[in-house]
C-alpha positions in Angstrom: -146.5 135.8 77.9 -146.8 139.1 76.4 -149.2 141.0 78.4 -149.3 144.3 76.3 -150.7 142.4 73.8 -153.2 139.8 74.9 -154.5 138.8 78.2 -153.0 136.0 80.9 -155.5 132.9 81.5 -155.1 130.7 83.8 -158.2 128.0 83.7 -159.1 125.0 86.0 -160.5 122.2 84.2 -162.0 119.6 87.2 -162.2 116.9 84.9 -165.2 114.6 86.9 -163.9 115.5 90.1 -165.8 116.8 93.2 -169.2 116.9 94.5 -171.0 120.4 95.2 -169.9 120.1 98.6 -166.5 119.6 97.5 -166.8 122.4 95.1 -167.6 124.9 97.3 -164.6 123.8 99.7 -162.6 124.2 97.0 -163.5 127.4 95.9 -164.1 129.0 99.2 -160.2 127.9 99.7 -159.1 129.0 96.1 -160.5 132.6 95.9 -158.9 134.3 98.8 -155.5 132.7 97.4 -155.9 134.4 94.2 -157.9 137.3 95.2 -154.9 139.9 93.5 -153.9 137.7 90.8 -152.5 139.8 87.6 -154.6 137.3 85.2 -157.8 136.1 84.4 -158.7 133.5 86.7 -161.6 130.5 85.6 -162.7 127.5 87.3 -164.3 125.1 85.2 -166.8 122.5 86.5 -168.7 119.8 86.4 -172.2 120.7 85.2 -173.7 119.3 88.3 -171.4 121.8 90.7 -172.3 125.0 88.3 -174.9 126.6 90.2 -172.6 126.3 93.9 -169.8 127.4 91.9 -171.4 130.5 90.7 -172.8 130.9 94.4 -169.1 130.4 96.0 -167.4 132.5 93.6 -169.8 135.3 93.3 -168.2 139.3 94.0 -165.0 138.0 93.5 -162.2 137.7 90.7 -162.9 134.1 90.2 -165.3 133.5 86.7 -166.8 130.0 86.1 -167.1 127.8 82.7 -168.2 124.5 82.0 -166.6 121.5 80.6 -168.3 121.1 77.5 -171.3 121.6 75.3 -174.0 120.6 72.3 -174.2 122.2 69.6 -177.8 121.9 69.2 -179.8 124.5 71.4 -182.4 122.0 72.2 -183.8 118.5 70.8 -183.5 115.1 71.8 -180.3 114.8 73.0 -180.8 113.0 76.3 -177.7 113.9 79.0 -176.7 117.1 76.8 -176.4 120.3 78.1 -176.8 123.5 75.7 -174.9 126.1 75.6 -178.5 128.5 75.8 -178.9 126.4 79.1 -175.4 127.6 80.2 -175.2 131.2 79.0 -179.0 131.2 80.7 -177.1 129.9 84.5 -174.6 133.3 84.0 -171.7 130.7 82.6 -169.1 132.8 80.9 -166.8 130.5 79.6 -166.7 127.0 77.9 -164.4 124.1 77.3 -164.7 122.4 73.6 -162.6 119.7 71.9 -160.9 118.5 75.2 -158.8 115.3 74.2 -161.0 113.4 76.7 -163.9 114.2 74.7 -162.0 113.3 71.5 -160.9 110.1 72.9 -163.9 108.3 75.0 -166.7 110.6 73.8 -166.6 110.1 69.6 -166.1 113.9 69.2 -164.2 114.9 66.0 -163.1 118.3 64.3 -166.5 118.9 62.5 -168.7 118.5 65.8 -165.5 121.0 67.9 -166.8 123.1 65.3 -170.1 122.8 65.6 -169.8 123.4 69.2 -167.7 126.5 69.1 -170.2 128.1 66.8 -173.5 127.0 69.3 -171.5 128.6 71.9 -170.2 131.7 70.0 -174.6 132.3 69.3 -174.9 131.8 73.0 -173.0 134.6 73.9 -170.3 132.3 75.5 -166.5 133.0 75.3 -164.6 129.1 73.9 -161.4 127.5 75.8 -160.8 125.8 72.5 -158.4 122.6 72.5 -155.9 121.2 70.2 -153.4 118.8 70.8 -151.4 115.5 68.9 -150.9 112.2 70.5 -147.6 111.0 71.3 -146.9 109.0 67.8 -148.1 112.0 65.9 -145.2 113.7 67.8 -142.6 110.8 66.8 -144.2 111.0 62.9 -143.4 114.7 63.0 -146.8 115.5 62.2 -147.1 118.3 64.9 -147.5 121.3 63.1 -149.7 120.2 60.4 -152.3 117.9 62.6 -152.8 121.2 65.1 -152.5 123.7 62.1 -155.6 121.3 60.6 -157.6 121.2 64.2 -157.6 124.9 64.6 -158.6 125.4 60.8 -161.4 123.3 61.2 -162.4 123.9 64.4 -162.6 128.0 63.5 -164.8 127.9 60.3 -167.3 130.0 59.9 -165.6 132.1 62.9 -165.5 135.7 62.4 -162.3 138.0 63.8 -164.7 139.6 65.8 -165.7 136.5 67.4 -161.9 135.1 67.4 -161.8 137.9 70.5 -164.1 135.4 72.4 -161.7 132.3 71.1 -159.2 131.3 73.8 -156.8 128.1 72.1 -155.3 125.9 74.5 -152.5 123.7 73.5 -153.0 120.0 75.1 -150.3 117.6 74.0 -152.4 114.6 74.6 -149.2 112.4 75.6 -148.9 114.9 78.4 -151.8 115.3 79.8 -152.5 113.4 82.9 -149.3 111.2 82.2 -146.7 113.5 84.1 -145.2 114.2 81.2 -144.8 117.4 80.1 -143.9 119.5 77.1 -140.3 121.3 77.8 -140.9 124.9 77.8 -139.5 125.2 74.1 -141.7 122.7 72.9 -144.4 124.5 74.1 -143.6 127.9 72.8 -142.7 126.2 69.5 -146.6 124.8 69.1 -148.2 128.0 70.7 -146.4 130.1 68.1 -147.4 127.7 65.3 -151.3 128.0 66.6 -150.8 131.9 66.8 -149.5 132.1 62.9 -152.1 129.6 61.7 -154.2 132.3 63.1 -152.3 135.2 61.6 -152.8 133.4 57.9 -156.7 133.5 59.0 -157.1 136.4 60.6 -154.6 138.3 60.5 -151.6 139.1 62.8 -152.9 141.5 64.7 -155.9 139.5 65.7 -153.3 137.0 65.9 -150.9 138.6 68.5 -154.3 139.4 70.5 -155.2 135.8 70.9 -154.7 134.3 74.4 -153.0 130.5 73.5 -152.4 128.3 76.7 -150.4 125.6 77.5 -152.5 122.7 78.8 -149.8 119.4 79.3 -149.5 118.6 82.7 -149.0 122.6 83.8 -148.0 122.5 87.2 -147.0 124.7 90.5 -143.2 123.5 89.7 -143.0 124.0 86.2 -145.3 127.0 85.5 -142.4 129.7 85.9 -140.6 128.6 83.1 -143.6 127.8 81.0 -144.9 131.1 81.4 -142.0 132.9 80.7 -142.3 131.7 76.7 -143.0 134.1 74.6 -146.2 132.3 73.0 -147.2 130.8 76.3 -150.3 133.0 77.5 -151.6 131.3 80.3 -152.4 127.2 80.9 -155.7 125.1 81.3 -154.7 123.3 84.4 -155.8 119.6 85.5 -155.1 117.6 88.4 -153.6 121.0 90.5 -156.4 122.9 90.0 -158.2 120.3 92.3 -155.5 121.4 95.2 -155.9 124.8 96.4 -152.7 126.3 97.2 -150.8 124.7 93.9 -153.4 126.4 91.4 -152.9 129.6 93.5 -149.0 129.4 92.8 -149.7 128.8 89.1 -152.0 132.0 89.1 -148.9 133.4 90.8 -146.6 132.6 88.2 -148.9 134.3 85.4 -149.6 137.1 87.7 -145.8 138.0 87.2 
């Protein structure tokens, strides 16, 4: 992390996990943990646990962003949520492209993009997501695949509105498998996000850009993936449904 330049972010993503009960719980148990943290801290929820989460979280440090959205602000898209409907709740933040939605959900560059610009007009800051599958790795297609998903997925974005862009790096292999990127590898594919962004937009804007790792970031390993260079934060799965582990990740990027 390089904190002079760009902020620290470490961001929950629930996946489909806990009801509103269990979100408050969570959050009541959460926020006192990370009350001092040194980073920007975000839960984000399942749409049906927004409102609580707002509710639990509200006068403290903790901000709240939802798991995904359409790109159309309204229509006939039963089951969709907009990012107007969002923005209109006081959500701040939003994740878009998640591998999960990629995967089981039919979602592809051009509709990430589509997305990211719906939630830019909303007023909405974008976790954005990019990551390869484990035999794009072993074709040593790395670089160009996530060089090609951030392209796409930024048209039409402005620099301005890149300081609303925060990338997060998701090795599909790794995520949810216990696998995880060594710290190198996950410098290696920050810094190639952060100089496809430099060809776009400059390096400045580039060195500003907040990119996090997202593989299977855990309370063991977040030390030494924090301490990369490129490595600005992490979007955090399964431990950011246990209390005290997400609170020693915000510990680590609070360093």
């Amino acid at each position: 992390m390089n904190k002079q330049k760009r902020r620290a972010i470490i961001a929950g993503n629930w996946k489909m996990n806990k009801t509103p009960a269990e979100a408050k719980e969570l959050l009541n148990a959460v926020t006192p943990l990370v009350k001092d943290a040194d980073c920007e801290v975000i839960a984000c929820v399942p749409f049906v646990d927004l409102s609580v989460a707002l509710e639990a979280t509200a006068g403290t440090n903790v901000k709240i962003g939802a798991e995904n959205c359409h790109w159309a602000e309204s229509g006939a898209f039963t089951g969709e949520i907009s990012a107007k409907m969002l923005k209109a709740m006081g959500i701040e933040y939003v994740i878009i492209g998640h591998s999960e939605r990629r995967q089981y959900f039919g979602e592809t560059d051009v509709t990430v993009n589509k997305r990211v610009r719906a939630a830019l007009d909303a007023g909405l800051t974008v976790i954005l997501c990019v990551g390869e599958l484990k035999e794009e790795r072993e074709q040593g297609i790395t670089a160009e695949l996530v060089a090609l998903q951030t392209k796409v997925a930024l048209g039409g974005v402005s620099a301005e509105e890149l300081k609303r862009i925060v990338i997060a790096y998701e090795p599909v292999w790794a995520i949810g498998t216990g696998l995880t990127a060594t710290a190198d590898q996950a410098d290696e594919v920050c810094g190639i996000i952060r100089n496809v962004l430099a060809d776009l937009y400059g390096a400045e804007a580039a060195e500003a850009t907040t990119i996090q790792y997202g593989g299977s970031m855990n309370d063991g390993n977040a030390d030494e993936l924090l301490s990369k260079e490129h490595v600005d934060g992490g979007l955090i799965g399964g431990a950011s449904l246990v209390a005290e582990k997400f609170a020693a990740i915000v510990k680590a990027a609070s360093k």
